[in-house]
Backbone of each chain as ProteinMPNN parsed JSONL, in Angstrom:
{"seq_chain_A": "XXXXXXXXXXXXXXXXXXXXXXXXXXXXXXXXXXXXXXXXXXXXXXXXXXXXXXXXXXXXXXXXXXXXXXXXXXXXXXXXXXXXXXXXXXXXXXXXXXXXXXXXXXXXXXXXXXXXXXXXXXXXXXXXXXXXXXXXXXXXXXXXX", "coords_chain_A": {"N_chain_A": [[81.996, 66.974, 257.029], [81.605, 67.605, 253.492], [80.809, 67.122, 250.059], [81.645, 68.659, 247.088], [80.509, 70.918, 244.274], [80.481, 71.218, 240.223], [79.389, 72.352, 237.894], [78.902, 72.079, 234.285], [79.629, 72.767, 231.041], [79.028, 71.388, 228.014], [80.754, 71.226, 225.025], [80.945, 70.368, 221.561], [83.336, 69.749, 219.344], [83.317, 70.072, 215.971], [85.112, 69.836, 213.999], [87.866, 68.486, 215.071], [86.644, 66.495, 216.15], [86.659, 66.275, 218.654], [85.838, 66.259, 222.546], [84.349, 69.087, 224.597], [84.679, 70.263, 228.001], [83.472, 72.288, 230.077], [84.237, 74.483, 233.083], [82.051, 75.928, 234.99], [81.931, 78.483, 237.409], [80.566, 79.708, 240.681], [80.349, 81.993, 239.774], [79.92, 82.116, 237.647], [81.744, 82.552, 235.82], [84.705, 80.789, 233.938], [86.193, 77.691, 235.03], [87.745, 75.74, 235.023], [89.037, 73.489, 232.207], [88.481, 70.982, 230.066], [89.318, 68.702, 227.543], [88.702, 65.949, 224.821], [88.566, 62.728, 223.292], [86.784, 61.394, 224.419], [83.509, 62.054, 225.67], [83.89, 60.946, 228.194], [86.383, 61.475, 228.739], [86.926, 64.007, 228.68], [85.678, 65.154, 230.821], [87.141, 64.089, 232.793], [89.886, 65.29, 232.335], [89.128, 67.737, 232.686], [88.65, 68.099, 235.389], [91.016, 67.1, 236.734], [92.065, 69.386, 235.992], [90.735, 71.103, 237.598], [91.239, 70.45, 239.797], [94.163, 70.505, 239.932], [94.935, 72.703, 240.009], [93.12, 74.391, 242.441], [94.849, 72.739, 244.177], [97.303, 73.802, 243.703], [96.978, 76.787, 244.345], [96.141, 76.551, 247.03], [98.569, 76.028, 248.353], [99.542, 78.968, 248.059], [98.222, 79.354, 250.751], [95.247, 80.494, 249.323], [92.06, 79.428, 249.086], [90.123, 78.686, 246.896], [87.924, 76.648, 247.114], [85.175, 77.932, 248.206], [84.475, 79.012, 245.778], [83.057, 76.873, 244.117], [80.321, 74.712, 244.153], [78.14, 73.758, 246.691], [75.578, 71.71, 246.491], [74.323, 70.018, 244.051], [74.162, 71.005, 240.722], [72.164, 71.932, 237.686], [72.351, 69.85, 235.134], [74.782, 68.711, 234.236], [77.547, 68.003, 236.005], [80.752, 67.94, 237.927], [81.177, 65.889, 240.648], [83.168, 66.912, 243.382], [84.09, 64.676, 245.928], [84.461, 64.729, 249.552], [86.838, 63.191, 250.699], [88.106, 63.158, 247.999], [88.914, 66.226, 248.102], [90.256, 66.38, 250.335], [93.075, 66.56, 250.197], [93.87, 69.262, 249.292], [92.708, 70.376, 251.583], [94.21, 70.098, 253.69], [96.492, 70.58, 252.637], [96.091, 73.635, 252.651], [96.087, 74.152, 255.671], [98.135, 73.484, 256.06], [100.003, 75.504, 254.6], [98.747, 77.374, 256.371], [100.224, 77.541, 258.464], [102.359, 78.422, 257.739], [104.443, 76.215, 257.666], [106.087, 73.84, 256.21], [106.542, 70.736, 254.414], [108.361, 68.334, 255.137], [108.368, 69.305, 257.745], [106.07, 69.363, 259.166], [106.008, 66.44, 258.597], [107.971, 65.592, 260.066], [106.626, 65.543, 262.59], [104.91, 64.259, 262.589], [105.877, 61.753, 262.547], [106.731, 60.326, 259.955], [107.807, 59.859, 256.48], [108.992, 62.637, 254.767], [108.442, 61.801, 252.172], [106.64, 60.04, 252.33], [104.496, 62.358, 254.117], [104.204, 63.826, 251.765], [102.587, 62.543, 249.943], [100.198, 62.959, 250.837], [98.882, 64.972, 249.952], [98.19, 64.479, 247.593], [96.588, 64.485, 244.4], [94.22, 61.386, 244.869], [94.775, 60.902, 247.412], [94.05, 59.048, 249.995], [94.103, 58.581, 253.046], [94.374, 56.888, 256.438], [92.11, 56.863, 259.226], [93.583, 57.349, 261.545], [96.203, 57.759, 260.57], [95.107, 60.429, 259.694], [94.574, 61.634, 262.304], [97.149, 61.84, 263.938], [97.939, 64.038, 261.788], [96.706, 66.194, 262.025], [96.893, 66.385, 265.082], [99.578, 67.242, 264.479], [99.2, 69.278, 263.093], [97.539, 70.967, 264.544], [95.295, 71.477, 264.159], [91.571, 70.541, 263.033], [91.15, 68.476, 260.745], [89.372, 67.094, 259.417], [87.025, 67.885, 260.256], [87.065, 70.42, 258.839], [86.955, 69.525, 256.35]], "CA_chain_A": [[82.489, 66.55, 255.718], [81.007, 67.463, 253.086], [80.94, 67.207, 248.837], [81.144, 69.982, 246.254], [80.375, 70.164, 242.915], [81.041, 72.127, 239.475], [78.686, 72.223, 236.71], [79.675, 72.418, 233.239], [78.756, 72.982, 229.523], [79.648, 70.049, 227.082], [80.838, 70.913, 223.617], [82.069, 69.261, 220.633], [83.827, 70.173, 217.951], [83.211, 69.058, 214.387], [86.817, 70.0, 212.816], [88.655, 67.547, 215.586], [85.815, 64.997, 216.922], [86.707, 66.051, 220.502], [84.404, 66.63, 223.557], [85.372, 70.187, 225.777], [83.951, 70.326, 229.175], [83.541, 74.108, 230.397], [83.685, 74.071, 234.28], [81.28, 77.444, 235.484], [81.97, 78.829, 239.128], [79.313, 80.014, 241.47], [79.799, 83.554, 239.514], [79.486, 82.313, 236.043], [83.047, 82.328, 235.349], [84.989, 79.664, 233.776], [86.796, 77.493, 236.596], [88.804, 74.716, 234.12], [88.742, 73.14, 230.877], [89.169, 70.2, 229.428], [88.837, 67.903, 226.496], [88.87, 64.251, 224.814], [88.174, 62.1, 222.219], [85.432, 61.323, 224.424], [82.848, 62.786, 226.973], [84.166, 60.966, 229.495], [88.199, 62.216, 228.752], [86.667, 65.65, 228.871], [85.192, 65.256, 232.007], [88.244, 63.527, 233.717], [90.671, 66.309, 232.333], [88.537, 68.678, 233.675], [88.296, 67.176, 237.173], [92.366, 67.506, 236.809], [92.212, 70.92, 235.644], [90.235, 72.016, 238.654], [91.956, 70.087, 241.099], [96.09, 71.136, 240.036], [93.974, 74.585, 240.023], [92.724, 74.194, 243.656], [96.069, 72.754, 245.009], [98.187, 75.063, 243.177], [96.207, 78.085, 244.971], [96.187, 76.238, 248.547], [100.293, 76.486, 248.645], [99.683, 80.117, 248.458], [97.001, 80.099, 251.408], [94.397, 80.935, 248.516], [91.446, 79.075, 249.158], [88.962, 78.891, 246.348], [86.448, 75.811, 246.803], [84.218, 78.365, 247.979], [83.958, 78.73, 244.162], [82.376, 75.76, 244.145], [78.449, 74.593, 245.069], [77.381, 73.203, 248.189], [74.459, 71.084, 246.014], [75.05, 69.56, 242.571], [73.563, 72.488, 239.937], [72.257, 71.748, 236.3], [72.399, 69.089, 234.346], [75.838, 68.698, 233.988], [77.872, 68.301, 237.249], [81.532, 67.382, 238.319], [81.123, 66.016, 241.995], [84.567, 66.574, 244.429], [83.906, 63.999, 247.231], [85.109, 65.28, 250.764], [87.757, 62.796, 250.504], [88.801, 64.079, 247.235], [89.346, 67.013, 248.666], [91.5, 66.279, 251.282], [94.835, 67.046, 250.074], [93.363, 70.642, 249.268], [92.367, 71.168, 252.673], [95.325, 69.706, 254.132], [97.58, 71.879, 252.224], [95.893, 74.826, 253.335], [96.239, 73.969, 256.844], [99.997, 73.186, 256.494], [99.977, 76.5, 254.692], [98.384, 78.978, 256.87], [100.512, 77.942, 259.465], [104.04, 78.565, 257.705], [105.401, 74.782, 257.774], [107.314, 72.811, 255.613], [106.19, 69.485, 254.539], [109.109, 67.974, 256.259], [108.345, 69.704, 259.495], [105.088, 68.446, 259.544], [106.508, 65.037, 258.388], [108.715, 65.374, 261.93], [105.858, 66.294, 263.712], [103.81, 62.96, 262.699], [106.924, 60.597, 262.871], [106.819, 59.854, 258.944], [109.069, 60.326, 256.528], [108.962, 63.592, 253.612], [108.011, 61.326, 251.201], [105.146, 59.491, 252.755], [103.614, 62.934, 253.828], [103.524, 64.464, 250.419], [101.427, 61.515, 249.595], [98.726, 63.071, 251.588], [98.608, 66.48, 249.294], [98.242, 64.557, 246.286], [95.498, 63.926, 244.238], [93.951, 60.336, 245.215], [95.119, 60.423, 248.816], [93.207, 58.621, 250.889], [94.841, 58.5, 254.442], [93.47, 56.252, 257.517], [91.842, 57.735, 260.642], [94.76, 57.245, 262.71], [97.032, 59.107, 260.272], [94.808, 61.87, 259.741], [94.508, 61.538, 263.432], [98.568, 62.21, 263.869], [98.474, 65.305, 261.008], [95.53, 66.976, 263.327], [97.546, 66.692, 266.295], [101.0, 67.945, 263.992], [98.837, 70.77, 262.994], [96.822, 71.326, 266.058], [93.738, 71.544, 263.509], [90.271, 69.548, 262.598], [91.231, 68.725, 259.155], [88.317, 66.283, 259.19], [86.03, 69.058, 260.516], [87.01, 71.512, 257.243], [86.241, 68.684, 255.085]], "C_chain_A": [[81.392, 66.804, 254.683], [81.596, 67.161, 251.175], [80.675, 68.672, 248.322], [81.254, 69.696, 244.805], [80.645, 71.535, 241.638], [80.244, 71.982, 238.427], [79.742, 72.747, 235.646], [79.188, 72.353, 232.279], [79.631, 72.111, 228.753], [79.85, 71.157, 225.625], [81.65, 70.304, 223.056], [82.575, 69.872, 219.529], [84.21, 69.401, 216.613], [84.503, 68.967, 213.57], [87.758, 68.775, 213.603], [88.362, 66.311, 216.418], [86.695, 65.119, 218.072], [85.133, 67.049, 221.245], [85.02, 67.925, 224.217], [84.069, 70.28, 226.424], [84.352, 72.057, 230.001], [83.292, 74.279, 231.849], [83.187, 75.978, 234.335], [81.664, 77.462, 236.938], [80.658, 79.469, 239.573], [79.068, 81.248, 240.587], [79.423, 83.529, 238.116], [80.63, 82.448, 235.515], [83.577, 81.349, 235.155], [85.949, 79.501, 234.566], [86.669, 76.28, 235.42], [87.996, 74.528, 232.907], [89.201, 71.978, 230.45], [88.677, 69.237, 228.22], [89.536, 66.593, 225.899], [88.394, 64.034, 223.589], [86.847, 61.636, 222.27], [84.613, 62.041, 225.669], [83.459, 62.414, 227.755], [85.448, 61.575, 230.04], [87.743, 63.378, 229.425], [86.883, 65.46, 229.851], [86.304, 64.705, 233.088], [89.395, 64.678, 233.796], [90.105, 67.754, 233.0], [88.468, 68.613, 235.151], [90.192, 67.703, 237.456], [92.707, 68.744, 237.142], [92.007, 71.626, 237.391], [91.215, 71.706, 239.79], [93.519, 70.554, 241.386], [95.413, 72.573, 240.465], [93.995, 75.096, 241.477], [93.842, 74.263, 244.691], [97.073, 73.071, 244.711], [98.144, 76.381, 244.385], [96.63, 77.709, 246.877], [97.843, 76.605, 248.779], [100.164, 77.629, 249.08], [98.697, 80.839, 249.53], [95.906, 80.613, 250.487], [93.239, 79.612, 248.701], [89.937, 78.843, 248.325], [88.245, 78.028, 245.983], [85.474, 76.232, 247.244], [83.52, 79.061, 247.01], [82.98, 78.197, 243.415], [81.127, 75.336, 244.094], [78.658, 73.717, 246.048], [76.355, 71.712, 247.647], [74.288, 71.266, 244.579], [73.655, 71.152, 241.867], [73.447, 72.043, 238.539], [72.32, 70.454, 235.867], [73.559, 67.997, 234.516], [76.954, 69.046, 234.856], [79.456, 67.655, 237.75], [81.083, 67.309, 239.878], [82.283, 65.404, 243.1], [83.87, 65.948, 245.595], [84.694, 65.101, 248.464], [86.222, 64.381, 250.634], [88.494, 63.161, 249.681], [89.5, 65.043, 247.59], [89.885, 67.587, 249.849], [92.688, 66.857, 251.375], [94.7, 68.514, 249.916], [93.095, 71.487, 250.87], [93.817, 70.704, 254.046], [96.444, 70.465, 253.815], [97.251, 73.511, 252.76], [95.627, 74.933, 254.513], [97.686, 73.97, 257.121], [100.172, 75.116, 255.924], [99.944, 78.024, 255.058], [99.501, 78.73, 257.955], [102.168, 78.109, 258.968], [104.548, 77.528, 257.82], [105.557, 74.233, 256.356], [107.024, 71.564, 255.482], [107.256, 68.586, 255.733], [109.424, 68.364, 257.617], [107.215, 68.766, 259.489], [105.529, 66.83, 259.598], [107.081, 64.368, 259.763], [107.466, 65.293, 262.378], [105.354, 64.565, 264.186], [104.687, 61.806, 262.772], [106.826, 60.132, 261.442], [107.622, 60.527, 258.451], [108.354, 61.773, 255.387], [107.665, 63.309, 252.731], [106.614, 60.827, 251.303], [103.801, 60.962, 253.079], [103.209, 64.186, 252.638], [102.454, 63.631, 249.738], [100.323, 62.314, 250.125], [98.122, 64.441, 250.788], [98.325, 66.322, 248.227], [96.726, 64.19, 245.875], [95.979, 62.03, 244.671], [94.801, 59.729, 246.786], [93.807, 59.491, 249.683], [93.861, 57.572, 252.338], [94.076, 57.439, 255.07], [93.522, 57.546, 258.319], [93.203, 57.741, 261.346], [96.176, 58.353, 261.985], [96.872, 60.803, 260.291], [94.823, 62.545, 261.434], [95.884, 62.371, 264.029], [98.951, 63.522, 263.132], [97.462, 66.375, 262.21], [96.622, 67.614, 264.552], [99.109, 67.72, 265.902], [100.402, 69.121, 263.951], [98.423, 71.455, 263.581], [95.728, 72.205, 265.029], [92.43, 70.33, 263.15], [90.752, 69.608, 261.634], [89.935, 68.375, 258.874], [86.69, 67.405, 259.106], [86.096, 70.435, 259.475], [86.545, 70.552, 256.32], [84.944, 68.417, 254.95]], "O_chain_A": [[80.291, 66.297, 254.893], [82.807, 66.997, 251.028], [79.93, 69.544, 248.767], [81.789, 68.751, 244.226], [80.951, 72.664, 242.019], [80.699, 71.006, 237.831], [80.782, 73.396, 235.767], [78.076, 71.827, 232.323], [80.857, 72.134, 228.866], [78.88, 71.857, 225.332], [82.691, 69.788, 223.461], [81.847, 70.595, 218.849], [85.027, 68.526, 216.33], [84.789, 68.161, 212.685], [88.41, 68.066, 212.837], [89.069, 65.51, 217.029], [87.408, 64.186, 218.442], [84.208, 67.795, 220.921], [86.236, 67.879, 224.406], [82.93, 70.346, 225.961], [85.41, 72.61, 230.3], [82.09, 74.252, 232.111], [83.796, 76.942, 233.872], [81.686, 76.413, 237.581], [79.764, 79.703, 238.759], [77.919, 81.679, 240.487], [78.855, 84.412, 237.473], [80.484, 82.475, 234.293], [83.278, 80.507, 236.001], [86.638, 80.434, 234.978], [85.565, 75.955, 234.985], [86.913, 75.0, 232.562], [90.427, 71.862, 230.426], [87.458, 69.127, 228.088], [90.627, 66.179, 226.291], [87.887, 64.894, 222.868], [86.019, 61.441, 221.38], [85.257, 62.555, 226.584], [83.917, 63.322, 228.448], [85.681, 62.014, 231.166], [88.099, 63.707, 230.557], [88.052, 65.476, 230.238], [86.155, 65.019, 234.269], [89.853, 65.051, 234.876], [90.715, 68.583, 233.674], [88.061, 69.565, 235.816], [90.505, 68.56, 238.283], [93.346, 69.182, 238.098], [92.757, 72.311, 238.086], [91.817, 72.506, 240.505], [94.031, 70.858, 242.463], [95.734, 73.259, 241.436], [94.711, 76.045, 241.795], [94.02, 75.082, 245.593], [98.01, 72.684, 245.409], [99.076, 76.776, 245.085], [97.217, 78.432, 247.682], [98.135, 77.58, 249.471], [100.478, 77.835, 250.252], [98.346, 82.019, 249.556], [95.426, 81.558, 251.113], [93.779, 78.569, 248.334], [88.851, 78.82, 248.904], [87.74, 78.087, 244.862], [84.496, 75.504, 247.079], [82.412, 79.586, 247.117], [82.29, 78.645, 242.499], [80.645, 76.415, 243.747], [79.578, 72.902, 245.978], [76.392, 70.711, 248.363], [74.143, 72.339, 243.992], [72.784, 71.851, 242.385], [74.513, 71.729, 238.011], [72.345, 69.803, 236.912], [73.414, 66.813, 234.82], [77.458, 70.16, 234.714], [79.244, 66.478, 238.045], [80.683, 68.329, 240.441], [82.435, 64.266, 243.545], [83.086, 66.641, 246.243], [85.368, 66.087, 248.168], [87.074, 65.177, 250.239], [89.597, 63.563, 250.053], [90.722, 64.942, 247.484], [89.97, 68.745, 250.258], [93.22, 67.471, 252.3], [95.585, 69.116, 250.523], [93.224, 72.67, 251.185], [94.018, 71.234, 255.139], [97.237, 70.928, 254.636], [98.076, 74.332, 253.16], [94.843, 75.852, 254.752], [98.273, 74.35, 258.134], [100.435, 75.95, 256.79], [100.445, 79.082, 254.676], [99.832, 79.788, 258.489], [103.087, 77.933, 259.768], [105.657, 77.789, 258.286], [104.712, 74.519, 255.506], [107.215, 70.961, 256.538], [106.944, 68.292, 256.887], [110.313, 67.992, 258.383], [107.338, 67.57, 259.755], [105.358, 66.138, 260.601], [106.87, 63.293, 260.326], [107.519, 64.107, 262.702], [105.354, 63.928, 265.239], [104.128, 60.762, 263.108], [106.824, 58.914, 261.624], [108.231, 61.446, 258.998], [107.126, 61.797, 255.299], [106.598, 63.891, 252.535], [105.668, 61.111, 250.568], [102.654, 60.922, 252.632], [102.341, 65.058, 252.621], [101.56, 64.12, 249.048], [99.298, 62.089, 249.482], [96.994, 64.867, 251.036], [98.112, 67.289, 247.495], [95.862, 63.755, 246.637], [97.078, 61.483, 244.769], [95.228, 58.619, 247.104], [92.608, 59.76, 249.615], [93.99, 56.359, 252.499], [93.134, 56.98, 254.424], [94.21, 58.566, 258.33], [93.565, 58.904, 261.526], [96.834, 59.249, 262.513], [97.573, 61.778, 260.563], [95.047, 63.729, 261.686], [95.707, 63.472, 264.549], [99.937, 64.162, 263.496], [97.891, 67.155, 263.061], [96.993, 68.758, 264.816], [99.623, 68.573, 266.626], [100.851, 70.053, 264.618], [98.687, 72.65, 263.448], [95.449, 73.394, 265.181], [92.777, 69.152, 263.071], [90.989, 70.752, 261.246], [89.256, 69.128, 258.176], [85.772, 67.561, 258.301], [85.222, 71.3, 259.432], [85.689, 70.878, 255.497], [84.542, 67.788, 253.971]]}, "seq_chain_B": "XXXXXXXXXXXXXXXXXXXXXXXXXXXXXXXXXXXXXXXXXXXXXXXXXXXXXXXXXXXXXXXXXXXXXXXX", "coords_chain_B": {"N_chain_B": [[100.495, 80.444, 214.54], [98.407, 77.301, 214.092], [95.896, 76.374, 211.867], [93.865, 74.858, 213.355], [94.95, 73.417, 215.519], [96.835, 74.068, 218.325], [99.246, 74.931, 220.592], [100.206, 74.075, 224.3], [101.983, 75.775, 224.913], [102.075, 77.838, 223.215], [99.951, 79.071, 224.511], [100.978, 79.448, 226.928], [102.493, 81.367, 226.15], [101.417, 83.762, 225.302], [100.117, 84.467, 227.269], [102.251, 85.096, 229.123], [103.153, 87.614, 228.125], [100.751, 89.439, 228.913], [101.778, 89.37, 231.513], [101.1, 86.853, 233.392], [102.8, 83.966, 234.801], [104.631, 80.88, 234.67], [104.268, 78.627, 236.621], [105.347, 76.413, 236.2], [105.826, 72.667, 236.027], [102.873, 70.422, 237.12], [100.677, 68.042, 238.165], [99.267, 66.157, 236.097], [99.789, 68.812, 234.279], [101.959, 70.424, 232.047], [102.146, 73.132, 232.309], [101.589, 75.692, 234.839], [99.628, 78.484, 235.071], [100.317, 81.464, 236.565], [98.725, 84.592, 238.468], [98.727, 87.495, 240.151], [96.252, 87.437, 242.563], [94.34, 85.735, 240.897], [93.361, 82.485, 239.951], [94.558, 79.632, 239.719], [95.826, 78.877, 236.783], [95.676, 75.863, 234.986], [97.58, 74.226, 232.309], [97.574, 71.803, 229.232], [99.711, 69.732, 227.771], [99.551, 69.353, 224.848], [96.595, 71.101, 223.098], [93.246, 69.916, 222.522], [91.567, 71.401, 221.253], [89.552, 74.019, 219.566], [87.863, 74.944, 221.814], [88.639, 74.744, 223.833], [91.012, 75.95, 223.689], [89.91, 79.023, 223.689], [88.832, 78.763, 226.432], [90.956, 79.003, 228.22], [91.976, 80.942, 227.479], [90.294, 82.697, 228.358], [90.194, 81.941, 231.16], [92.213, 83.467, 232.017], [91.846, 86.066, 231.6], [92.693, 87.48, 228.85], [92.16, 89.873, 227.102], [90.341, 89.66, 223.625], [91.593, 91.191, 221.853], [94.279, 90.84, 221.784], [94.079, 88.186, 221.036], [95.045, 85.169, 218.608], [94.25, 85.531, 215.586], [93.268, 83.259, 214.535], [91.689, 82.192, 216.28], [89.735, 83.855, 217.475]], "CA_chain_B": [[99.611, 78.842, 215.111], [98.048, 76.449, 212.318], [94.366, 76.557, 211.624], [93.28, 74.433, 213.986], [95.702, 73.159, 216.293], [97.371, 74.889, 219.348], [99.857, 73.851, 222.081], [100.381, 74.859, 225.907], [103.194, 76.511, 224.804], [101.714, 78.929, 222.304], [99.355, 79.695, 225.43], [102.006, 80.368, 227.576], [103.53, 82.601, 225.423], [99.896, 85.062, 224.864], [99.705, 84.62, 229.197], [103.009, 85.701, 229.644], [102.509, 88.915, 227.649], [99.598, 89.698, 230.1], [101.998, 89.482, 232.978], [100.749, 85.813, 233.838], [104.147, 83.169, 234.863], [104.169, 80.086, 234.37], [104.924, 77.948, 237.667], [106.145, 75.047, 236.194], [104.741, 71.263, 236.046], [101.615, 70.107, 238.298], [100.36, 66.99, 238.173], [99.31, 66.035, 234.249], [99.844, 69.321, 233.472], [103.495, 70.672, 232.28], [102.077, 74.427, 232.416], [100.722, 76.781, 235.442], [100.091, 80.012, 234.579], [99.693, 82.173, 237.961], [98.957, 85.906, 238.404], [98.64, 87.447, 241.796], [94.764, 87.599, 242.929], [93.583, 85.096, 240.297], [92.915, 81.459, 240.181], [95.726, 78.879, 238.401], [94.596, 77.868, 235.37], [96.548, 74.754, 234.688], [97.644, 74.209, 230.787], [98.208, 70.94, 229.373], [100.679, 70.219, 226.652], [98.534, 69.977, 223.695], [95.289, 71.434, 223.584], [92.518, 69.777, 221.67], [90.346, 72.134, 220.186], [89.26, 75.496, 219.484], [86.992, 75.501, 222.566], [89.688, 74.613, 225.238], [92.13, 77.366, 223.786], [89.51, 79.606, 224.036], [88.571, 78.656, 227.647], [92.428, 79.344, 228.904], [92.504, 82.283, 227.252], [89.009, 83.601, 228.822], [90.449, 82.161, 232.248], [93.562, 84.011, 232.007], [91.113, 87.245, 230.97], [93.451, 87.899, 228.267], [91.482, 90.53, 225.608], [90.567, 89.193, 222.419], [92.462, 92.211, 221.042], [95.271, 89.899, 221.886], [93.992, 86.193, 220.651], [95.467, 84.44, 217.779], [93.077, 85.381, 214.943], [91.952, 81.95, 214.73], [91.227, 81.358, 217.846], [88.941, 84.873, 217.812]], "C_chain_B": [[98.67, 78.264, 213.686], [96.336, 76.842, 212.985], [93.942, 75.727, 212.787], [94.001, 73.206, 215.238], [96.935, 74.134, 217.241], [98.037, 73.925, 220.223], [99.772, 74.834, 223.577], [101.049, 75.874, 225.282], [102.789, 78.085, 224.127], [100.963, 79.723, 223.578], [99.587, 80.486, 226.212], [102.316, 81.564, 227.277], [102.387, 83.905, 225.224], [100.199, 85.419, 226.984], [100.749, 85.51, 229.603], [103.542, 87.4, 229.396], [101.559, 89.489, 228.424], [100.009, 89.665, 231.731], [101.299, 88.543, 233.92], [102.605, 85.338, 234.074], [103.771, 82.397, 234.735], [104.858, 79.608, 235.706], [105.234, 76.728, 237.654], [105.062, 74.16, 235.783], [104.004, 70.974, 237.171], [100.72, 69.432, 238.079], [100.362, 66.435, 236.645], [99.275, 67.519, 233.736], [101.189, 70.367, 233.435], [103.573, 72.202, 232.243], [101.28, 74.806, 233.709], [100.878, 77.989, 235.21], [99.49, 80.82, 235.872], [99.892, 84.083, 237.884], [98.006, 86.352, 239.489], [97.216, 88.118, 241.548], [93.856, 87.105, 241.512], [93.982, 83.651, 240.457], [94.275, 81.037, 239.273], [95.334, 78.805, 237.604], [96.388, 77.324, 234.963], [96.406, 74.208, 233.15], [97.704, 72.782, 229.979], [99.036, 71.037, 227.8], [99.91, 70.533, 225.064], [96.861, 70.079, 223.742], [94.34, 71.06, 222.069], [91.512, 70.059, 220.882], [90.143, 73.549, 220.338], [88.907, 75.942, 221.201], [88.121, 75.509, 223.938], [90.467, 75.625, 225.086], [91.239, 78.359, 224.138], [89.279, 79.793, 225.58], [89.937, 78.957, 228.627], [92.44, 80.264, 228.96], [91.713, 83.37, 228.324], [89.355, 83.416, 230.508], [91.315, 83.194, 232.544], [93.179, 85.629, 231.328], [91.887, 88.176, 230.102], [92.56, 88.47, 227.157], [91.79, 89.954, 224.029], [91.18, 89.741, 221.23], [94.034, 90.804, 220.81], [95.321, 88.085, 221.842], [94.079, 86.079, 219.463], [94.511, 85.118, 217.06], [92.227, 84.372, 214.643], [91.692, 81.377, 215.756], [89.479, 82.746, 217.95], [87.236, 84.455, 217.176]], "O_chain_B": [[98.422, 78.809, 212.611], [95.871, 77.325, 214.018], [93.342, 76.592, 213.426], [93.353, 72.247, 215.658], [97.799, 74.803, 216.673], [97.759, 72.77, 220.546], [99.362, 75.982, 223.746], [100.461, 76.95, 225.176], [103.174, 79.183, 224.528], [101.266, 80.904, 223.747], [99.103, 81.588, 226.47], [102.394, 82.579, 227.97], [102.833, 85.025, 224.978], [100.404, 86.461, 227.606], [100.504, 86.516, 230.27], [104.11, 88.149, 230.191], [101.98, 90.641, 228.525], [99.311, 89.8, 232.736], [100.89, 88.949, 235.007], [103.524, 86.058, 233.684], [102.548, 82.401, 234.592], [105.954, 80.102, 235.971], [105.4, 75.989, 238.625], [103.932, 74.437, 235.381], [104.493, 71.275, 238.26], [99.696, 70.02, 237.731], [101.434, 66.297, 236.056], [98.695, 67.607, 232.654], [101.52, 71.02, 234.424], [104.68, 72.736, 232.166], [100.189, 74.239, 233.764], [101.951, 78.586, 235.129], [98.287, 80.783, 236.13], [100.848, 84.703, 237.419], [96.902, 85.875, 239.753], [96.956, 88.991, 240.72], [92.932, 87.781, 241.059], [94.999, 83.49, 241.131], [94.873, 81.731, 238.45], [94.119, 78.606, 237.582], [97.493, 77.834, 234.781], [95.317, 73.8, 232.747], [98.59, 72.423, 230.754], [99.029, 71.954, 226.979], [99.787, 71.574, 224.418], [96.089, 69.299, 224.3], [94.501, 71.568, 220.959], [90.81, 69.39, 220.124], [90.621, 74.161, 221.293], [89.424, 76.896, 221.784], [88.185, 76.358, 224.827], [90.756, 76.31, 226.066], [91.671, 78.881, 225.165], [89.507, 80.91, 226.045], [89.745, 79.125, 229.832], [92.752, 80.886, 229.975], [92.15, 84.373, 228.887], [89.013, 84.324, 231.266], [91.002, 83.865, 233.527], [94.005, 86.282, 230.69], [91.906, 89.386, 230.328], [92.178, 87.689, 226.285], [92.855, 89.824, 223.424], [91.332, 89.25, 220.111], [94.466, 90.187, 219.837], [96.054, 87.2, 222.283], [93.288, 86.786, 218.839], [93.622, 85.493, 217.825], [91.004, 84.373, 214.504], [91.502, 80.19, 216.02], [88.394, 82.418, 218.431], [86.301, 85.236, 217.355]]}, "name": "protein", "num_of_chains": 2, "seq": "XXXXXXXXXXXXXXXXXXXXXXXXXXXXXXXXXXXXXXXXXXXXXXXXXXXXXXXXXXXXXXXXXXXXXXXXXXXXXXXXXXXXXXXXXXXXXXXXXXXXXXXXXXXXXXXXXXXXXXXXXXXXXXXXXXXXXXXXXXXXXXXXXXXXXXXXXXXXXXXXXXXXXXXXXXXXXXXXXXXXXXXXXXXXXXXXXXXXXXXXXXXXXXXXXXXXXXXXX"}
């Protein structure tokens, strides 16, 4: 398990007294955007940005939190927990293998509804469930995280 | 677009010219704009400042030939 993180460049703008948060990727490319009334909005809409971003991409098997850093960078740092990024790596596990939330859902004895919960932002499963998606998927999720 | 205010929508509409789609709503935000072998970039409805339209646009590597003049 580990964390990853996203540096970013603060500005403000004098015509609408908001904050914009500029997320950079490993290559120097911008990787989200967002902004607020105040630093911290920015920085929350940005966190959004990246994350619909992230688990947008995973649906299509696209995998890009090796985008990401390994070890916070700069100043100025969003930092995805391994938990955070759960539902990201969870989706791209249900993904690669061609299933169907509601297959998986069979698999683990829950219903649809309960395991879309697990893809969303602010999941935070127990051992014993993740325990049950593992075995549905016949993968480590824990061990990608 | 007014001097200094922009929406998703207007965004959309430059992305989809560029052969971006939009894939709908996703989580707080009621735009994705997807185009095959690049990253989402997720829109939201109104965008608060110069620097954020700019930053969509620059994800969505849409030439500044083709940005708003006040956004350029």
């Amino acid at each position: 398990m580990y964390n990853l993180y996203l540096p970013y460049e603060v500005s403000f703008d004098v015509e609408s007294q908001t904050y914009c948060c500029t997320g950079l990727d490993r290559d120097q490319e911008i990787f989200g955007t967002g902004s607020g009334v105040t630093l911290e909005l920015a920085e929350q809409r940005l966190r959004e940005a990246v994350f619909e971003s992230l688990i947008s991409d995973a649906s299509d098997c696209n995998d890009y939190t090796p985008c990401l850093y390994r070890t916070p960078k700069g100043d100025n740092y969003l930092m995805f927990s391994a938990v955070e990024l759960l539902p990201i790596r969870i989706r791209l596990a249900r993904a690669a293998r061609r299933l169907k939330q509601a297959e998986v859902a069979e698999r683990m004895g829950i219903s649809q509804q309960a395991y879309s919960k697990l893809e969303r932002s602010g999941a935070n499963p127990t051992f014993a469930l993740l325990s049950r998606l593992e075995t549905a998927l016949q993968q480590e999720i824990l061990q990608l995280a | 677009m007014g001097s200094a205010s922009w929406t998703g929508q207007e965004l959309r509409a430059i992305g989809e010219a560029q052969g971006w789609v939009d894939a709908g709503p996703g989580g707080k935000h009621p735009i994705r704009m997807q185009k095959t072998g690049m990253r989402t970039v997720p829109i939201r409805a109104k965008i608060q400042n110069r620097n954020e339209a700019q930053d969509v646009l620059k994800q969505m590597k849409i030439p500044k030939t083709h940005w708003p003049e006040n956004l350029k």
